[in-house]
MDTraj code that builds the backbone (N, CA, C; nanometers):
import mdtraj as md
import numpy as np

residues = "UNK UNK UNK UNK UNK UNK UNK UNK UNK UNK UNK UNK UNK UNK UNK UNK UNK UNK UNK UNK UNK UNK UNK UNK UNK UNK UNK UNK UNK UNK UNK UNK UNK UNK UNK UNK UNK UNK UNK UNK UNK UNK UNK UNK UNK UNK UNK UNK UNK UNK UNK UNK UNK UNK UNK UNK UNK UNK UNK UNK UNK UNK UNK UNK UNK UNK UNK UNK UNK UNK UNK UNK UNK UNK UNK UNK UNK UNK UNK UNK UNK UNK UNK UNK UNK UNK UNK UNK UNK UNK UNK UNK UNK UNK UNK UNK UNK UNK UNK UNK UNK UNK UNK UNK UNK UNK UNK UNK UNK UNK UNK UNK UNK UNK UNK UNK UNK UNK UNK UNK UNK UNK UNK UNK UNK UNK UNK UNK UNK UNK UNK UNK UNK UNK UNK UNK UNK UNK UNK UNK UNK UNK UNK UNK UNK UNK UNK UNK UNK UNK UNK UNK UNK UNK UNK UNK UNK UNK UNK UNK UNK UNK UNK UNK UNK UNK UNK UNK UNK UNK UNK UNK UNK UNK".split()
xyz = np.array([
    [17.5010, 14.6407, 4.3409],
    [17.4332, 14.5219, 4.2935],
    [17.2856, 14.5306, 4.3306],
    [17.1800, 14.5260, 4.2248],
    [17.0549, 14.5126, 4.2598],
    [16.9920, 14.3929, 4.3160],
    [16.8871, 14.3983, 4.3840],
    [16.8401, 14.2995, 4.4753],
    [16.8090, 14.2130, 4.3838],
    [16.7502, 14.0959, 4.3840],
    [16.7511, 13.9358, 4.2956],
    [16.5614, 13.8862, 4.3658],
    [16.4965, 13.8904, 4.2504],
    [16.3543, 13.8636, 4.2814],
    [16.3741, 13.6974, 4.3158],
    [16.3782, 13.6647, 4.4603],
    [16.3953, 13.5338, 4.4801],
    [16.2670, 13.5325, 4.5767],
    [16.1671, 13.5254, 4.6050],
    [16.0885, 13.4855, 4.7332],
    [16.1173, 13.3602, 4.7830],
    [16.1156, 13.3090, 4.9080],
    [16.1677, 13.2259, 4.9821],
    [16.0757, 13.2153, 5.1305],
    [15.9948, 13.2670, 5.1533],
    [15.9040, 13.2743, 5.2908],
    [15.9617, 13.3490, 5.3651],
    [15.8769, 13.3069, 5.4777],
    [16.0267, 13.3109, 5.5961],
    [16.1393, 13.2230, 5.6759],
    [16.2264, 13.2651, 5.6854],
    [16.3149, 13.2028, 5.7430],
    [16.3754, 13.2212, 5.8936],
    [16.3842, 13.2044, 5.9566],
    [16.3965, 13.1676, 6.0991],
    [16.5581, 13.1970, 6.1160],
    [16.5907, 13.3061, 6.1950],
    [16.6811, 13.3931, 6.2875],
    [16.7651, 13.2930, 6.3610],
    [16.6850, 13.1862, 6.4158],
    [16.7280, 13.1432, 6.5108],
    [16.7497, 13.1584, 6.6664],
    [16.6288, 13.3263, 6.6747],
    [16.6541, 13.4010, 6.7998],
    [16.5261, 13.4515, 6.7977],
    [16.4802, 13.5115, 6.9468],
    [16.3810, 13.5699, 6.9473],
    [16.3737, 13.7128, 7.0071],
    [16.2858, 13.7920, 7.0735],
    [16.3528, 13.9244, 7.0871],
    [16.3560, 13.9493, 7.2166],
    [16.3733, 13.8486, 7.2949],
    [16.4023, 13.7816, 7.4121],
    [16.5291, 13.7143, 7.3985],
    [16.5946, 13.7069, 7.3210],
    [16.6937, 13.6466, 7.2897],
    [16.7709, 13.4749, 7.2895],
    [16.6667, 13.4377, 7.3332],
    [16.6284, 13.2915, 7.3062],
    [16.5835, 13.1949, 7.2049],
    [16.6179, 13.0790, 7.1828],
    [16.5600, 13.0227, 7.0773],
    [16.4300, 13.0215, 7.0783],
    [16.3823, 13.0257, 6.9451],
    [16.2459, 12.9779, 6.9241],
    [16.1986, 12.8625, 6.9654],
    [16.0816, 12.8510, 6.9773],
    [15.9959, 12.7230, 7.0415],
    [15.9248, 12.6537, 6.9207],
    [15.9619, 12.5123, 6.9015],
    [15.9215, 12.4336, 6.7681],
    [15.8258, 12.3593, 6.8502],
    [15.6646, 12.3669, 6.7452],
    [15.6233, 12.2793, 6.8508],
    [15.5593, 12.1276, 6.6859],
    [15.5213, 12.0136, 6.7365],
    [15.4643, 11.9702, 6.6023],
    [15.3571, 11.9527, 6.5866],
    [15.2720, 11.9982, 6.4538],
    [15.1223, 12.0295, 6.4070],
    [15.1350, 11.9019, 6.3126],
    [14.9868, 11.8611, 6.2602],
    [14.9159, 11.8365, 6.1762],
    [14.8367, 11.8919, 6.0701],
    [14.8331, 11.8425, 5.9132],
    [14.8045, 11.8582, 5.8219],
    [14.7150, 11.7821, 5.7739],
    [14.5401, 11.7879, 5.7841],
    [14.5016, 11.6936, 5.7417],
    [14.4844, 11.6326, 5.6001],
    [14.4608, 11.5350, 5.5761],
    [14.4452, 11.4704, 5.4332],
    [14.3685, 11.5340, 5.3593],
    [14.2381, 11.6032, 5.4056],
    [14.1413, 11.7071, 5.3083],
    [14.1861, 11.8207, 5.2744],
    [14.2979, 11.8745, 5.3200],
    [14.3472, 11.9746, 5.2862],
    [14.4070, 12.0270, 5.1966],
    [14.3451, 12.0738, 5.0419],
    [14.3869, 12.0713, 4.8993],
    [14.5334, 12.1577, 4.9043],
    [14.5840, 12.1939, 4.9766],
    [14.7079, 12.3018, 4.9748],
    [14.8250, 12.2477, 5.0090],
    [14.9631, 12.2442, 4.9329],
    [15.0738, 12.2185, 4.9723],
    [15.1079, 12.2692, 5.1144],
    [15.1940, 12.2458, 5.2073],
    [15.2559, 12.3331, 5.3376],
    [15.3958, 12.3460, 5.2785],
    [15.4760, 12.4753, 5.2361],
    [15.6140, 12.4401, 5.2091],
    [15.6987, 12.5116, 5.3309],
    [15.8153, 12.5028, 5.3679],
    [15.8817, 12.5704, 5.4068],
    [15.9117, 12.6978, 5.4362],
    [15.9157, 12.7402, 5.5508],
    [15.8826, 12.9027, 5.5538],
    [15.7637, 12.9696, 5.5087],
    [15.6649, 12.8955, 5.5207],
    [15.4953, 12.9415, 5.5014],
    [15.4508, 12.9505, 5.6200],
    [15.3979, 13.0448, 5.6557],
    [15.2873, 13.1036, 5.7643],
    [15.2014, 13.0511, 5.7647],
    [15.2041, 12.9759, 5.8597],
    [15.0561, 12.8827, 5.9144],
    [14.9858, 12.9201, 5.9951],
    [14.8114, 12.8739, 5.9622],
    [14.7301, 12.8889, 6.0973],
    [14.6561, 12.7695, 6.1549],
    [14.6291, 12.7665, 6.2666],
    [14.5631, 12.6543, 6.2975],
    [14.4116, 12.6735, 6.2975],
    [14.3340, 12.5709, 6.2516],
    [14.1985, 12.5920, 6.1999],
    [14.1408, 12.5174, 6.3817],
    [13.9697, 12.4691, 6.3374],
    [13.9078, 12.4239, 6.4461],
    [13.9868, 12.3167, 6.5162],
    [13.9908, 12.2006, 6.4196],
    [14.0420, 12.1170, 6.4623],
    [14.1537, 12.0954, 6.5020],
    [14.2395, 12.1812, 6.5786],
    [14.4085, 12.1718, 6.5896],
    [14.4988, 12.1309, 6.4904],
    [14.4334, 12.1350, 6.3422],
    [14.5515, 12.1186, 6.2580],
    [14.5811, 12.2538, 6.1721],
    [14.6823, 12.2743, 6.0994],
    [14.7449, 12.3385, 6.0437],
    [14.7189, 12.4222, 5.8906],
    [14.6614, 12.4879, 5.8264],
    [14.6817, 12.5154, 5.6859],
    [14.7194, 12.6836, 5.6773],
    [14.7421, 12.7336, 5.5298],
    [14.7686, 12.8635, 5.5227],
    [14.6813, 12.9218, 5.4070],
    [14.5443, 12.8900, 5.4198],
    [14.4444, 12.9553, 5.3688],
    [14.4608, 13.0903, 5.4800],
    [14.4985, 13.1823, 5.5429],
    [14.4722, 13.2848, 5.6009],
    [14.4633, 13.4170, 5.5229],
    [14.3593, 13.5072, 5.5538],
    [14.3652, 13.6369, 5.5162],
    [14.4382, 13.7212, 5.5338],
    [14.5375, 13.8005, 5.5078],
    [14.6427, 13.8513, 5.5150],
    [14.5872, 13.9766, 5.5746],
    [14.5929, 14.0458, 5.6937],
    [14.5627, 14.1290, 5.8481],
    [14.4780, 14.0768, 5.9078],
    [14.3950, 13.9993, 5.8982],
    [14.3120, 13.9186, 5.9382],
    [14.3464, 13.7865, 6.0194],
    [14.4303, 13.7147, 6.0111],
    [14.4152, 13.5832, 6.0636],
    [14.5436, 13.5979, 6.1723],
    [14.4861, 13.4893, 6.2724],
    [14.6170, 13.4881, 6.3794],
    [14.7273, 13.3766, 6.3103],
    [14.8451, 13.4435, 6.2883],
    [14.9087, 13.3115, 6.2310],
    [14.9295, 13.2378, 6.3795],
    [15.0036, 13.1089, 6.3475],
    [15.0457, 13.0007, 6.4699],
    [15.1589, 13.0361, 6.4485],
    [15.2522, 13.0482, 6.3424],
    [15.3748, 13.0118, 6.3653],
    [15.4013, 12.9820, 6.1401],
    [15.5373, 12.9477, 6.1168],
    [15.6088, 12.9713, 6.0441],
    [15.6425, 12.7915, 6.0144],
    [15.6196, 12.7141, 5.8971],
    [15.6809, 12.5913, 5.8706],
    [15.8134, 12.5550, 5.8188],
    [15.8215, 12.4385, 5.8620],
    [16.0226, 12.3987, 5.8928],
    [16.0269, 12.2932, 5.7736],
    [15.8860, 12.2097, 5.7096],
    [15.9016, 12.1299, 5.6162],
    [15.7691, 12.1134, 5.5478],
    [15.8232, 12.0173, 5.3868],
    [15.6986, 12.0417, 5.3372],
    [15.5814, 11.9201, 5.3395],
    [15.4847, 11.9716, 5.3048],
    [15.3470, 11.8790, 5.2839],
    [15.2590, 11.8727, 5.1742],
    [15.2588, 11.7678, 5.0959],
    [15.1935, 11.7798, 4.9625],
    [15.0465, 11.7957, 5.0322],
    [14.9473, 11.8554, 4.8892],
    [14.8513, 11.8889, 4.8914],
    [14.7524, 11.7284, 4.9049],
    [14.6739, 11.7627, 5.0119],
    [14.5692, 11.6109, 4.9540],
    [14.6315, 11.4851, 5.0393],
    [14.7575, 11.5299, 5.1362],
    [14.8318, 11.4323, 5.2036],
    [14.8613, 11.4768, 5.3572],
    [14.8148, 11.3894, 5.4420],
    [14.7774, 11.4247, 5.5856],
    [14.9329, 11.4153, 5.6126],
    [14.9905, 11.4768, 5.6809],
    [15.1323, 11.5451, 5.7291],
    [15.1704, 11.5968, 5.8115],
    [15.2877, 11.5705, 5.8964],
    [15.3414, 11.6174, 6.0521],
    [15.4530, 11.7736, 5.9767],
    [15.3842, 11.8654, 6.0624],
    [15.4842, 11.9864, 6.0639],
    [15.5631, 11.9907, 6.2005],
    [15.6770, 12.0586, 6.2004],
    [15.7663, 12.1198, 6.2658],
    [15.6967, 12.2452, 6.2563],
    [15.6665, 12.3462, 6.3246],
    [15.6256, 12.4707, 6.3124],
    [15.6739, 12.5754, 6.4500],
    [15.7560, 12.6552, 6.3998],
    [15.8139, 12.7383, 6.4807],
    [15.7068, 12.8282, 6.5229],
    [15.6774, 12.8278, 6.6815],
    [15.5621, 12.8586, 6.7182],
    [15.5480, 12.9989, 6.8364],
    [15.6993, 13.0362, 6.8306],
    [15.7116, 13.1492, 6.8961],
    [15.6791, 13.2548, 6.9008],
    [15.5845, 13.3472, 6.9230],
    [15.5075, 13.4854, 6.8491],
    [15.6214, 13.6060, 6.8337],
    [15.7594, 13.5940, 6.9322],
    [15.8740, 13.6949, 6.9384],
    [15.9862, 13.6223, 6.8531],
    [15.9414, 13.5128, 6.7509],
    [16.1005, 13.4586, 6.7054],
    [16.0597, 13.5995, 6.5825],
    [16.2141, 13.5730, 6.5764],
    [16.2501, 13.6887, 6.4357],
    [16.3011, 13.6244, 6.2976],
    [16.2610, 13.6697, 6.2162],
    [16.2355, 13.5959, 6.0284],
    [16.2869, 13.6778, 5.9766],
    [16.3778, 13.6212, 5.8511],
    [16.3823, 13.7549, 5.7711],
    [16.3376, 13.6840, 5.6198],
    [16.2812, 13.7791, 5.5667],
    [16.1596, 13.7804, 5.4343],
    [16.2187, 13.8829, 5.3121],
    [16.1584, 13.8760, 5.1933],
    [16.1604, 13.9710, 5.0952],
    [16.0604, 14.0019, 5.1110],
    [16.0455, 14.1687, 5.0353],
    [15.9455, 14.2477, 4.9899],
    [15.9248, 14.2051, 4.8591],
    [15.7808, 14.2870, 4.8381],
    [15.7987, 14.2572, 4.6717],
    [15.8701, 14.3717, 4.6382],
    [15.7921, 14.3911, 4.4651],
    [15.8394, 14.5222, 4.4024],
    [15.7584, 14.6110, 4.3746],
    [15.6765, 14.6410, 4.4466],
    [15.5686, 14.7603, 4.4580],
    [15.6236, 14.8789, 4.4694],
    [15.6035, 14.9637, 4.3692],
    [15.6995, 15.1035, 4.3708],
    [15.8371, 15.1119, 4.4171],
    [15.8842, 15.1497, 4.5320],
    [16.0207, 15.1480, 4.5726],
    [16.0706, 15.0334, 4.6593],
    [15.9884, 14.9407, 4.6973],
    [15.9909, 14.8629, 4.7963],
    [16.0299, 14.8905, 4.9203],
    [16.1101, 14.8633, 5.0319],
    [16.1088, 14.9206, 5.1763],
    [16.2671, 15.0092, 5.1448],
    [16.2344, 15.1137, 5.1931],
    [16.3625, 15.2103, 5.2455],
    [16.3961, 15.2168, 5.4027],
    [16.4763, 15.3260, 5.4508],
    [16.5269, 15.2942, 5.6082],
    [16.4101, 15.3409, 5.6440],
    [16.2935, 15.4917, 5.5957],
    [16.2383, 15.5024, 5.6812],
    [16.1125, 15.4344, 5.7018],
    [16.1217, 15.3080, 5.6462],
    [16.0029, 15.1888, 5.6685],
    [16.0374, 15.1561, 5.8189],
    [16.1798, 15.1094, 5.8426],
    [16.2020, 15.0684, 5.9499],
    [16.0739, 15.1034, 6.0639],
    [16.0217, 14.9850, 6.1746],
    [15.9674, 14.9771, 6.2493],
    [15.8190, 15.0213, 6.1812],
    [15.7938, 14.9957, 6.0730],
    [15.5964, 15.0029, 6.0152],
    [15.5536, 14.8987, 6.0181],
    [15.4614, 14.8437, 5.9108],
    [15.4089, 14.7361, 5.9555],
    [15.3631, 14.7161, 5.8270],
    [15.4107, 14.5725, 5.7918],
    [15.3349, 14.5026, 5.6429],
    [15.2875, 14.3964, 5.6681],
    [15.1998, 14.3566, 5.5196],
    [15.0988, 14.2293, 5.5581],
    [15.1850, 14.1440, 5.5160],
    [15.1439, 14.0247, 5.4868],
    [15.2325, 13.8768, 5.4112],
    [15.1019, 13.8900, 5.2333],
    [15.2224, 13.8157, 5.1345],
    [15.1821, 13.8104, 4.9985],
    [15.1948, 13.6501, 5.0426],
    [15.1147, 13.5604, 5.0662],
    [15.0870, 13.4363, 5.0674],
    [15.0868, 13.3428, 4.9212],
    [15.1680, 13.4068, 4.8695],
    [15.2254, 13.3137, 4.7321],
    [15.2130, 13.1703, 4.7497],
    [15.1930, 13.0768, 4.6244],
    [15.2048, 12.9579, 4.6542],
    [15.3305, 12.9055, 4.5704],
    [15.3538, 12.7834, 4.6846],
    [15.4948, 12.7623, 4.6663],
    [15.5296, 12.6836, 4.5443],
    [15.6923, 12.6370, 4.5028],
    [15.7455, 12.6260, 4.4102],
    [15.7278, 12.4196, 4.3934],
    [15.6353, 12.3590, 4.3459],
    [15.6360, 12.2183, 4.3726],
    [15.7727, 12.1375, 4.3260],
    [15.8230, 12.2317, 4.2406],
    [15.9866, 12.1881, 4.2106],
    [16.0808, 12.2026, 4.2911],
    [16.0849, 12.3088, 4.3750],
    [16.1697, 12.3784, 4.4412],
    [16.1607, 12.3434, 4.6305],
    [16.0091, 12.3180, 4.6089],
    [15.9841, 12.3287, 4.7895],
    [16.0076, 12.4068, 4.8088],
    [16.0231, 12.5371, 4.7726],
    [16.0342, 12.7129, 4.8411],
    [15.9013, 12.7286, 4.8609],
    [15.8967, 12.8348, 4.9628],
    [15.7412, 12.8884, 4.9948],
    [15.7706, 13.0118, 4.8785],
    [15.7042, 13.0904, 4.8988],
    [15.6719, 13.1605, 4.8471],
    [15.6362, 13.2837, 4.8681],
    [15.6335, 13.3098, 5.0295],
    [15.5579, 13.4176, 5.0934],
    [15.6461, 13.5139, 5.1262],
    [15.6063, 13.6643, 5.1077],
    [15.6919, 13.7662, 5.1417],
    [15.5935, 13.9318, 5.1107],
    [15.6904, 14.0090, 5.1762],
    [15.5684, 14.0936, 5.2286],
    [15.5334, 14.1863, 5.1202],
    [15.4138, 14.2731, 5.1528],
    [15.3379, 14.3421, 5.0598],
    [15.3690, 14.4589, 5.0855],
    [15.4540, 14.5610, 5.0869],
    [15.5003, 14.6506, 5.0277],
    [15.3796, 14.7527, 5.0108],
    [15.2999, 14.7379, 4.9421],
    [15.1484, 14.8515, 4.9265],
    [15.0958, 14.8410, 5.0549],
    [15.0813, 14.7842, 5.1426],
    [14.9886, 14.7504, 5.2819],
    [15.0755, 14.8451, 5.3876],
    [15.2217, 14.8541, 5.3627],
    [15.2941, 14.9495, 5.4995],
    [15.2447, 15.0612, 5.5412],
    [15.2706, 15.0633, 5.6504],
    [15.1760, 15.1749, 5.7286],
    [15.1830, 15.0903, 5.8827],
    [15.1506, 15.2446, 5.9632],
    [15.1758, 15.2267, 6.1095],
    [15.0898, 15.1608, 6.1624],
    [14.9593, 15.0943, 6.1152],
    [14.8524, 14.9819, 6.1810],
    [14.9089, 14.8552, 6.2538],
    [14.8496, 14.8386, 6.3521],
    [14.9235, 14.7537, 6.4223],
    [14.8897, 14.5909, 6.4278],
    [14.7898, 14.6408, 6.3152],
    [14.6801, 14.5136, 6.2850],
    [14.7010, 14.4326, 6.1522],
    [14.8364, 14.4744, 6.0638],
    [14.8923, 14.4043, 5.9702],
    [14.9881, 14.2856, 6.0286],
    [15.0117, 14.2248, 5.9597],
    [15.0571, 14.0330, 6.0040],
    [15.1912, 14.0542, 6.0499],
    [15.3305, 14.1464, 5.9898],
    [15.4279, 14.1371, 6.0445],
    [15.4698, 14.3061, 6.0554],
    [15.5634, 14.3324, 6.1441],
    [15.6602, 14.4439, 6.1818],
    [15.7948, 14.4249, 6.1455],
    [15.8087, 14.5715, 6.0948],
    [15.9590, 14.5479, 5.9244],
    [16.0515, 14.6130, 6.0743],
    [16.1197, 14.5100, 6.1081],
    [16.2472, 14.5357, 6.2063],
    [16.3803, 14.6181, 6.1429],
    [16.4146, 14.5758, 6.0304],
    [16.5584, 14.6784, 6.0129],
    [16.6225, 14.5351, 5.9181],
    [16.6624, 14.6407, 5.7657],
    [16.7429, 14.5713, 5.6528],
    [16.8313, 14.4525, 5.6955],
    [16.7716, 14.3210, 5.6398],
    [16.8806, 14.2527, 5.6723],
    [17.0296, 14.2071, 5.6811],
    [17.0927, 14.2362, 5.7156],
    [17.2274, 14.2489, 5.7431],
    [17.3329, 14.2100, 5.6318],
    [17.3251, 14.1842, 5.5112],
    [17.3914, 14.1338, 5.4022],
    [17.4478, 14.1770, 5.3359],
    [17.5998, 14.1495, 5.2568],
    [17.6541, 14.2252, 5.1626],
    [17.5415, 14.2449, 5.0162],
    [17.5102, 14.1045, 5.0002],
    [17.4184, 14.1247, 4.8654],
    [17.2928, 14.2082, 4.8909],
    [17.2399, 14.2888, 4.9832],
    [17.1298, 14.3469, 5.0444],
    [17.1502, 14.4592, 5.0309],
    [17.0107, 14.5355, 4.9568],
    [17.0047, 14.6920, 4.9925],
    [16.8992, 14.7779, 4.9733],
    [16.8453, 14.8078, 5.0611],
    [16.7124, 14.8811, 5.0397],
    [16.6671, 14.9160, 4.9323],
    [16.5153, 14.8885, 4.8753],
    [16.4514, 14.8821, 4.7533],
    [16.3716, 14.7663, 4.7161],
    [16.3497, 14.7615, 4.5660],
    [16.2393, 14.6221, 4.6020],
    [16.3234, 14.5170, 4.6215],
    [16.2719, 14.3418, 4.6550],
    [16.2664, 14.2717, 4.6973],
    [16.4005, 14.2389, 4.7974],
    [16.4039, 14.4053, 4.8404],
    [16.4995, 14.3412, 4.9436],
    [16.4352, 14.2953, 5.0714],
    [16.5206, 14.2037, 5.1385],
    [16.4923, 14.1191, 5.2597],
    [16.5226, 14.1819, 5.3912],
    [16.4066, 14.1534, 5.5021],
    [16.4023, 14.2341, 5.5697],
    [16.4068, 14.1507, 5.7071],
    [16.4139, 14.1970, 5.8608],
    [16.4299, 14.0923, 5.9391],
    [16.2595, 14.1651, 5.9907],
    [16.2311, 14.0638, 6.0612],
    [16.0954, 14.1133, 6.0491],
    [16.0350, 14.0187, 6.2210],
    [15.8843, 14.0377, 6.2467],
    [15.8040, 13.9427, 6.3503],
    [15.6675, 13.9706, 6.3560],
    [15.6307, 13.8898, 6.3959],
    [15.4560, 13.8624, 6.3579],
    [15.3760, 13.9714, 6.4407],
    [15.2717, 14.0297, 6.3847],
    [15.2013, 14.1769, 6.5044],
    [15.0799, 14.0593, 6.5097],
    [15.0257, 13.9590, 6.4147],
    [14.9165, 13.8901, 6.4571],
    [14.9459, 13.7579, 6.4528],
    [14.9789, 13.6906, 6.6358],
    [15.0145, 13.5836, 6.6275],
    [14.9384, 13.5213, 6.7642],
    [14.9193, 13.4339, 6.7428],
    [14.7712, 13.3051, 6.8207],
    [14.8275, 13.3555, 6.9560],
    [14.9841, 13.2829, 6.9824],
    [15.0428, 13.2525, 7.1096],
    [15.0768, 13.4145, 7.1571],
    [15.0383, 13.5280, 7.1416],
    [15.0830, 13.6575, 7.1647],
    [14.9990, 13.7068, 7.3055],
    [15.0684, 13.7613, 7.3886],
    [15.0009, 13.7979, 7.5124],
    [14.9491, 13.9325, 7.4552],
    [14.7678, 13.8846, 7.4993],
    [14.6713, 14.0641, 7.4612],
    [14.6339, 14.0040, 7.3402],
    [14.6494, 13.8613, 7.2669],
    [14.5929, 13.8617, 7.1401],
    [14.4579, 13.7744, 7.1908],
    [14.3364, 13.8081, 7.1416],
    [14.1973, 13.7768, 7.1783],
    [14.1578, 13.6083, 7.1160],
    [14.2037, 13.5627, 7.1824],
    [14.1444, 13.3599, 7.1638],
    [14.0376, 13.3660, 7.0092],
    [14.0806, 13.2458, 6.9932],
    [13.9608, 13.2060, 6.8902],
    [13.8888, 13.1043, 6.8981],
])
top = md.Topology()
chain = top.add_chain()
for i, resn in enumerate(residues, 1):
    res = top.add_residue(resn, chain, resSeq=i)
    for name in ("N", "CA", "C"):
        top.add_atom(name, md.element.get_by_symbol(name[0]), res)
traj = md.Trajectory(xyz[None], top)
């Protein structure tokens, strides 16, 4: 059975690689902020301690991963899983072959898609052209996610964790 082009963000393990739950902490969304927040979107926190996902993809420290959504233009409380070791699992796209086994342990950026206003799905999942051993891309491709409907190639789903994240010990303040 071939993989099913569904993007969905990320989604939350429920574990970290410490083996503990993740740490939810709650952010703000301010009212000027023209961008939906959906579910399983990679957030960053700007000056003011609130929340959006304008980020550059190897570039930005994410905060953490969202648990619910926020219309665009509407000031809003997130849930945001804020753990830099919780573990997600994501789709690839379909860039040539998409991830095989020997991706395992490289490193891809995030495709910061915008989300589905019908659906409340995020949208985000990784970029496939960006893999490579840099340690300075947004997430690390952990190993095929565990599924009967799953199997290496494009948009299969991968379990994955953030290489650029705010709360990360050795990551340089902003």
């Amino acid at each position: 059975m071939a993989n099913v082009n569904n993007p969905f963000g990320l989604r939350s393990l429920g574990v970290t690689l410490s083996g503990g739950a993740p740490q939810i902490e709650l952010y703000d969304k301010v009212v000027g902020y023209g961008t939906a927040v959906f579910p399983g979107d990679a957030v960053n926190q700007v000056a003011d301690g609130s929340i959006e996902k304008s980020a550059t993809p190897g570039s930005t420290l994410f905060s953490g991963v969202a648990l619910d959504y926020g219309a665009a233009l509407k000031a809003t409380d997130h849930l945001v899983i804020v753990s830099p070791d919780a573990i997600f699992v994501t789709q690839c796209d379909d860039d040539a072959t998409g991830l095989v086994a020997a991706d395992r342990g490289l490193n891809c950026n995030l495709i910061l898609g915008a989300g589905s206003a019908t659906t409340l799905k995020s949208a985000h999942q990784l970029d496939t052209s960006t893999k490579q051993t840099t340690s300075t891309l947004d997430m690390k491709l952990r190993r095929l996610f565990g599924v009967p409907d799953n199997a290496y190639g494009e948009w299969s789903r991968w379990e994955v964790v953030f290489n650029n994240h705010r709360n990360a010990m050795g990551t340089t303040a902003v």
